[in-house]
C-alpha positions as CSV (number, residue, x, y, z in Angstrom):
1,X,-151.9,35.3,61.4
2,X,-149.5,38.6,61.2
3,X,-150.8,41.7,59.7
4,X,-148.7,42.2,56.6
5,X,-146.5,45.4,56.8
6,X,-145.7,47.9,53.7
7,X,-142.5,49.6,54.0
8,X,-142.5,53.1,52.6
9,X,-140.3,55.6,50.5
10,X,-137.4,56.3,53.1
11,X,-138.2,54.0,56.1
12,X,-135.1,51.5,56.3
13,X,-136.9,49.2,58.8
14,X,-136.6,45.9,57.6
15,X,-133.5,46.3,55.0
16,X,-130.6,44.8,55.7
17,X,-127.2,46.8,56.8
18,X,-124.8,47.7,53.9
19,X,-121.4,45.6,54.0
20,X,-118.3,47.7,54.6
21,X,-116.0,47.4,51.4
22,X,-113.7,45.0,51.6
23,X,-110.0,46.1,52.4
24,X,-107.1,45.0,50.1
25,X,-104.7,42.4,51.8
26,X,-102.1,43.9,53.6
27,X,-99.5,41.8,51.6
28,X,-100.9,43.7,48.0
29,X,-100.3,47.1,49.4
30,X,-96.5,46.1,50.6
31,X,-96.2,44.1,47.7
32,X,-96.8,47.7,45.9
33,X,-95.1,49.8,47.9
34,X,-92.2,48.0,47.6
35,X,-93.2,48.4,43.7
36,X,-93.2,52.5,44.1
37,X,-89.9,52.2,46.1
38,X,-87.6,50.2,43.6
39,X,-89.1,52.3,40.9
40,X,-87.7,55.5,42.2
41,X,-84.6,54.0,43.5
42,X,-84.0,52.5,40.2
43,X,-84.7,56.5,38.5
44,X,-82.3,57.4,40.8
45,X,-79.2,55.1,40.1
46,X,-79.5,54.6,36.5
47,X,-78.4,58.1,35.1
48,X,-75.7,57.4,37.7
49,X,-74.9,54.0,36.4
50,X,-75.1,55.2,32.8
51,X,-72.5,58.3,34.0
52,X,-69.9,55.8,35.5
53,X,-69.9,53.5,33.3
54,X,-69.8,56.2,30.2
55,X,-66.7,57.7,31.9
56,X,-64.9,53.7,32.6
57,X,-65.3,53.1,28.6
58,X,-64.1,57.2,28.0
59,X,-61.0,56.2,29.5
60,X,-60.4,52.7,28.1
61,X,-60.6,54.6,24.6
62,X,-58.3,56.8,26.0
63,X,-55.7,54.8,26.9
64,X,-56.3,52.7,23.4
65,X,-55.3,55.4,21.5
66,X,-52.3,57.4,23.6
67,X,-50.9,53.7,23.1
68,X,-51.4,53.4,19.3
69,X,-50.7,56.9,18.1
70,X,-47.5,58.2,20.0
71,X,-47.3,61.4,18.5
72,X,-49.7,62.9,21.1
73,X,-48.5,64.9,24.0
74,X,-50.5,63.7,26.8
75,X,-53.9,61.6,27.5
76,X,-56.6,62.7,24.8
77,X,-59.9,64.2,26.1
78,X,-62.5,61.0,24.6
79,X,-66.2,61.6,24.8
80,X,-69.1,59.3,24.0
81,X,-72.3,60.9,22.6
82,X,-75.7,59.1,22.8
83,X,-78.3,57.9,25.5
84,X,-78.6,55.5,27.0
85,X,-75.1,54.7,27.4
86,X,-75.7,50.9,29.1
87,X,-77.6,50.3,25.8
88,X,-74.7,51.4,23.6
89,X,-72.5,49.7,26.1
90,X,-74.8,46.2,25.6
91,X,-74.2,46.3,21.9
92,X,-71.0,47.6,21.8
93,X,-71.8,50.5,19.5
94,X,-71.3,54.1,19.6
95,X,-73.3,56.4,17.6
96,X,-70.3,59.4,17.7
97,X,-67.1,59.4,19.7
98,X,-64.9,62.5,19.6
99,X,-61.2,62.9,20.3
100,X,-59.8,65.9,21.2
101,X,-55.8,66.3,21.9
102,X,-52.8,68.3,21.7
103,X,-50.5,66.4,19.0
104,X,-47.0,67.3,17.2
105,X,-45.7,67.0,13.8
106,X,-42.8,65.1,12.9
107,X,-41.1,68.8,12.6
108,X,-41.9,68.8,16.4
109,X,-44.8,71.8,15.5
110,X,-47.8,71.9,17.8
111,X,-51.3,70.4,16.7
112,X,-54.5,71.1,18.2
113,X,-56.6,67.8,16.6
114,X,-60.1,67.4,17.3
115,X,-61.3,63.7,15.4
116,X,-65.6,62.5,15.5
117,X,-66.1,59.4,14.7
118,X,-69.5,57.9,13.5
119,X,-71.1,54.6,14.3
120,X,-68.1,53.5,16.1
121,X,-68.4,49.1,16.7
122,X,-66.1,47.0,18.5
123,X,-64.7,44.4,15.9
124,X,-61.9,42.1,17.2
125,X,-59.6,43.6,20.0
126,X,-59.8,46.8,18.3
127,X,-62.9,49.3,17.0
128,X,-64.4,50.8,13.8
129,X,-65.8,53.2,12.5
130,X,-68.5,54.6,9.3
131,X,-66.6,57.7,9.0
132,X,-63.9,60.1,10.2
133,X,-64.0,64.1,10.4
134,X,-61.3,66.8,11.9
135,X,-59.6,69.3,12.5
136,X,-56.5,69.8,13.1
137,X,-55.0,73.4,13.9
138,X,-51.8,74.2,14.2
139,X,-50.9,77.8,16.5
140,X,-49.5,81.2,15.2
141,X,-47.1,80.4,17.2
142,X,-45.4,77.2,16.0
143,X,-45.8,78.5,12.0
144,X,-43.0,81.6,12.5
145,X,-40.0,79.2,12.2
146,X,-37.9,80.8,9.1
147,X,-34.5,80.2,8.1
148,X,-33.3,83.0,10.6
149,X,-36.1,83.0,13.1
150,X,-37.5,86.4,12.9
151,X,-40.7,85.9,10.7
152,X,-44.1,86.3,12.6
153,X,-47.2,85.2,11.1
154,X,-50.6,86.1,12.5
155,X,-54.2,86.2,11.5
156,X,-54.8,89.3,9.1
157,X,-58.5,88.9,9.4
158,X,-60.9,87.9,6.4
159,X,-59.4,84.4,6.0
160,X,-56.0,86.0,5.5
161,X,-53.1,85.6,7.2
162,X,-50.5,88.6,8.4
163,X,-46.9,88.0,7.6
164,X,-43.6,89.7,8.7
165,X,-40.3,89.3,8.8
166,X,-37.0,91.2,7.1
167,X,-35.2,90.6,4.3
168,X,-31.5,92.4,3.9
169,X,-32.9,94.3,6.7
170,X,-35.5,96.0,5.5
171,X,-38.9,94.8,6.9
172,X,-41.1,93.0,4.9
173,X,-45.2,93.0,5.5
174,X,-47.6,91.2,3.6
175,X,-50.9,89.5,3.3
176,X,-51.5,85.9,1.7
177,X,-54.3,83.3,1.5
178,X,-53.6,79.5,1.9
179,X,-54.4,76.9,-0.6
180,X,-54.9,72.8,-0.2
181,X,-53.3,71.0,-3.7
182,X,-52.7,67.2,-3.1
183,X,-51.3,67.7,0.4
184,X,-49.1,71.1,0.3
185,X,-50.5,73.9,2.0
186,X,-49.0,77.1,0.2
187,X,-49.6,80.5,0.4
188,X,-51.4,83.4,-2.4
189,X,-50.0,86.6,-1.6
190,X,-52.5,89.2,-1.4
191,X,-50.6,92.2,-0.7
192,X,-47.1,93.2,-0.3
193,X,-44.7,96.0,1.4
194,X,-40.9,96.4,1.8
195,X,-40.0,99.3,4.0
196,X,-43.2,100.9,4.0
197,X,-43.2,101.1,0.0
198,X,-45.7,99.2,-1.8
199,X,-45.0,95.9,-3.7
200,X,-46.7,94.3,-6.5
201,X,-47.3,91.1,-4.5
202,X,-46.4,88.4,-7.7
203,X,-43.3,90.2,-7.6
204,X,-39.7,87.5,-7.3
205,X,-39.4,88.4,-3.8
206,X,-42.3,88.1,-2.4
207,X,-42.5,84.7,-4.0
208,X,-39.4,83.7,-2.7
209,X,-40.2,85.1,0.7
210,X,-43.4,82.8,0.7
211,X,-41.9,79.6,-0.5
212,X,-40.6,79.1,2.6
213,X,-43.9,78.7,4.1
214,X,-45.0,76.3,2.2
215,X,-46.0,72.9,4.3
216,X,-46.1,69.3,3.0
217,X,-48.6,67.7,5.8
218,X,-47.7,64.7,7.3
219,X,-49.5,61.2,6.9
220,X,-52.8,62.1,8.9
221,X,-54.0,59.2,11.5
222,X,-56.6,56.9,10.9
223,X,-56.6,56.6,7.6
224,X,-58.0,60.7,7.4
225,X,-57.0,62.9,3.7
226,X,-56.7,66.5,3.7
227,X,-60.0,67.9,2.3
228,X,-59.6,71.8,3.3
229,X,-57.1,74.8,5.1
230,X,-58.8,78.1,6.5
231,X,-57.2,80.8,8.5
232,X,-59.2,82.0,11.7
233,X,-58.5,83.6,15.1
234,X,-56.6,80.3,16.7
235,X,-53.9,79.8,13.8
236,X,-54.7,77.8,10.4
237,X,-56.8,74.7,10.4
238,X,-56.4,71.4,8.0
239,X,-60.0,69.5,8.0
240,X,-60.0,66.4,6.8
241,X,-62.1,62.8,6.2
242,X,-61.8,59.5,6.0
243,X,-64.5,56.3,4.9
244,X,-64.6,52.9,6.4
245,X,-62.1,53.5,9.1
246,X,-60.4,50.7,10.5
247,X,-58.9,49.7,14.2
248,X,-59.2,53.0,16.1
């Protein structure tokens, strides 16, 4: 009979060996690094995606309206807000579009018009739209058209605009406001000189001087009214708005 043996604190006689961890198979670890890979190639082309195909439906919204309103003088600049575009694209809804383009009047005046859109859908062949702001500014430049050519209007400062011209030839200066009533943009005389002498500005020639200013605006795109007219830095500006606006 063997003697019996007591193993003691430390002593590893008589234990078995520890098993060495077991190593994933080889097909997990490709099958997740090919995981890792398509997840940063995929970070990588989306944004690109979403830029390209942002810019393809910029264009075709382009295009769609130098075809439909042919008052414009070249291409308008279209951009479409909101991320991510694929998602807009999938739906066919735009949260804001804006139009920016240079436009002339029927008068052949130049037009600065910059139209948002909100919530713009594709309905039919055509698109619509919640609402409708913009602005549309016409230049110093193409508001100096009197009967004999020689009257220069240019900002004054203060929201007022600087007018000159002559009148039997004597020289004429004065300062006006403009005013918005159902469509006519017309001017409030604020002060008033004739040949360096001071005029009281209600005076009959001064109102006769300003009456040819005055400005019936055309029929506005898309359904838009005239809500406002302000003078700044870049010439006078016409906002206006429009609800429920249909086929952009």
């Amino acid at each position: 009979m063997l003697p019996r043996t007591t193993a003691r604190p430390g002593d590893t006689a008589g234990r078995r060996p520890a098993r060495p961890a077991a190593r994933p198979p080889r097909s997990g670890r490709r099958r997740a690094l090919l995981a890792a890979g398509l997840a940063g190639v995929l970070l990588f082309t989306l944004p690109v995606t979403d830029s390209v195909a942002r810019g393809l439906a910029e264009g075709r919204l382009a295009d769609r309206i130098s075809e439909r309103q042919t008052n414009l003088a070249g291409r308008p600049d279209v951009s479409i807000e909101g991320l991510p575009f694929l998602l807009q694209a999938a739906r066919e809804t735009y949260p804001r579009v804006r139009v920016r383009a240079d436009a002339t009047t029927d008068r052949g005046s130049r037009v600065k018009a910059d139209v948002t859109l909100d919530n713009v859908t594709r309905e039919g062949d055509g698109f619509t739209a919640d609402s409708a702001s913009a602005r549309f500014t016409a230049p110093y430049s193409s508001l100096g058209d009197g009967p004999d050519g020689d009257t220069r209007i240019s900002d004054a400062g203060n929201g007022l605009l600087l007018i000159r011209r002559s009148v039997l030839g004597a020289p004429v200066v004065l300062t006006a406001g403009v005013e918005l009533h159902d469509g006519v943009v017309s001017l409030r005389p604020t002060a008033a000189s004739v040949a360096g002498r001071t005029l009281d500005p209600a005076s009959p020639l001064i109102a006769q001087a300003l009456a040819r200013q005055t400005r019936t605006l055309p029929e506005l795109p898309l359904g838009l009214r005239p809500a406002g007219v302000s003078v700044g830095a870049d010439g006078v500006t016409v906002t206006a708005r429009a609800e429920d606006v249909r086929q952009v």
